[in-house]
C-alpha positions in Angstrom: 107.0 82.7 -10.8 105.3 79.4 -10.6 106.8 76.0 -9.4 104.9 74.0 -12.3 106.7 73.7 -15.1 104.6 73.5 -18.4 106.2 71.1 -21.4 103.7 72.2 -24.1 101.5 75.4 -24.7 98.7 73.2 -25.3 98.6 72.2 -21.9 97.9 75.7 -20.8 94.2 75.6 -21.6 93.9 71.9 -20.8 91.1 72.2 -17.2 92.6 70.5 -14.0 91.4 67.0 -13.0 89.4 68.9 -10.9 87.5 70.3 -13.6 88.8 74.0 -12.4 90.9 76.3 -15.1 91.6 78.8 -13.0 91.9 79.1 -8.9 92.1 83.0 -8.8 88.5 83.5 -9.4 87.3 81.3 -6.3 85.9 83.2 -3.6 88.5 83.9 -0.2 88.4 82.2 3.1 86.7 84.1 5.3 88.9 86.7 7.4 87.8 89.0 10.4 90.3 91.3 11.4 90.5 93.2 15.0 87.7 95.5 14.3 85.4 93.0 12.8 86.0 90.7 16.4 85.6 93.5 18.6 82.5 94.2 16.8 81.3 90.5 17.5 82.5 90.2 21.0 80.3 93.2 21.8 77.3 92.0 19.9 77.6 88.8 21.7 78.1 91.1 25.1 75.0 93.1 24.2 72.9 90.2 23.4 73.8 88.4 26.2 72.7 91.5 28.5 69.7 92.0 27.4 68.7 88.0 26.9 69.2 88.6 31.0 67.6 91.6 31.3 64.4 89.7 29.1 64.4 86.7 31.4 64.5 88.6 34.7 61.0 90.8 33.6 59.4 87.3 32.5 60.1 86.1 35.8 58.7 89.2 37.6 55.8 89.6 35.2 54.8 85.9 35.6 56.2 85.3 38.6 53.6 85.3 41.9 51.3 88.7 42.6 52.5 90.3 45.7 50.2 92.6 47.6 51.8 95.0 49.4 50.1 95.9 52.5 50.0 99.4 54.1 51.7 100.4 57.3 49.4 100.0 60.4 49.4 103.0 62.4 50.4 103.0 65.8 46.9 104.1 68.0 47.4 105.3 71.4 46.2 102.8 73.6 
């Protein structure tokens, strides 16, 4: 069950030198299993896209007015 072995009872309730009585109560690393990834590799996808799509319409919408002239008709002459 557990490597340690304990010479007297009253040791039981004695606190580590860490100051910690028990290690069962502290919180869990942080896992991320395969759904939780694939969820953040298309988040990071997403926002990736539309950082691209924001910084191409900044660079149209600020970028130099363009006037767009008509076609000149052919005359007969």
């Amino acid at each position: 069950m557990s490597e340690q072995v304990v010479e007297d009872l009253e040791d039981l309730g004695q606190p580590t030198p860490e100051g910690e009585l028990v290690h069962w109560m502290g919180r869990k690393p942080l896992t991320v299993g395969p759904a939780g990834l694939s969820a953040a590799v298309g988040a990071g996808f997403t926002l990736g896209v539309m950082a691209a799509v924001a910084v191409l319409a900044l660079t149209h919408w600020l970028g130099p007015e363009r006037v767009v002239e008509p076609p000149r008709r052919r005359g007969r002459g």
